[in-house]
C-alpha positions as CSV (number, residue, x, y, z in Angstrom):
1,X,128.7,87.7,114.6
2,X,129.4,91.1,114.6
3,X,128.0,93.6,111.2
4,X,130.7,96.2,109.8
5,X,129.5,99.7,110.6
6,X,128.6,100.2,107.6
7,X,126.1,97.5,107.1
8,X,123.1,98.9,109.2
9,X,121.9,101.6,105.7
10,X,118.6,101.4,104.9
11,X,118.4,101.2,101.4
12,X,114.7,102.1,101.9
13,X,114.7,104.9,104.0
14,X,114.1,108.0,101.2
15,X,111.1,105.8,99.8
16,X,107.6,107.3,100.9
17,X,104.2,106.3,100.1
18,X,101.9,109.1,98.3
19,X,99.1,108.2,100.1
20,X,96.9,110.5,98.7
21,X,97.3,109.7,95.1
22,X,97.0,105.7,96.1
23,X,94.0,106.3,97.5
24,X,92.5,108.0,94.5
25,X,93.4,105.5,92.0
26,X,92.2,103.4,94.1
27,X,89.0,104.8,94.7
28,X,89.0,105.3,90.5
29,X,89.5,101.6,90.4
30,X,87.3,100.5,92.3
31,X,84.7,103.2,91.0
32,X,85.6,101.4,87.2
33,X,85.0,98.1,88.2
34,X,81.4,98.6,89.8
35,X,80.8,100.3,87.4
36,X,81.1,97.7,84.8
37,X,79.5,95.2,87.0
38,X,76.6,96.9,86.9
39,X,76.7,96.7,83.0
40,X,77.6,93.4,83.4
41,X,74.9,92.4,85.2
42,X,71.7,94.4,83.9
43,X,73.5,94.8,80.0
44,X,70.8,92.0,78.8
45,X,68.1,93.7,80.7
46,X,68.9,97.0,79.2
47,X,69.3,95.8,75.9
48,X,66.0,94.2,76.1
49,X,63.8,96.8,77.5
50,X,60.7,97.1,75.7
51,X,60.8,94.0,73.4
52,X,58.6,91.3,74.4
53,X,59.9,87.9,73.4
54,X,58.1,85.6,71.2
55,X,57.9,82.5,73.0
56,X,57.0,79.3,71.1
57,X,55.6,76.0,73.2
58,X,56.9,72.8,71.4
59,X,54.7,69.8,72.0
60,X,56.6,66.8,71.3
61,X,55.0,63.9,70.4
């Protein structure tokens, strides 16, 4: 099976990656989601700092 000559165009060929601007969103991104893992993870203690919490002991009978 032979392709017309025409058939061999790459429709992709004037498409370029801006790799420098991909790599700063992604750094950004990635910078963004630490971050908020970090609040995440110590929000409660932060929000707690200083208080001490009243701590009851139930007996049951």
């Amino acid at each position: 099976m032979s392709s017309p000559k025409g058939a061999d165009v790459d429709l992709d060929a004037d498409f370029v990656y801006d790799y420098e601007k991909l790599r700063i969103g992604g750094l950004i991104f990635a910078g963004v989601i630490v971050f908020l893992s970090i609040i995440l993870l110590a929000g409660n203690k932060i929000r707690n700092c200083g208080k001490s919490k009243v701590r009851y002991c139930w007996m049951g009978l």
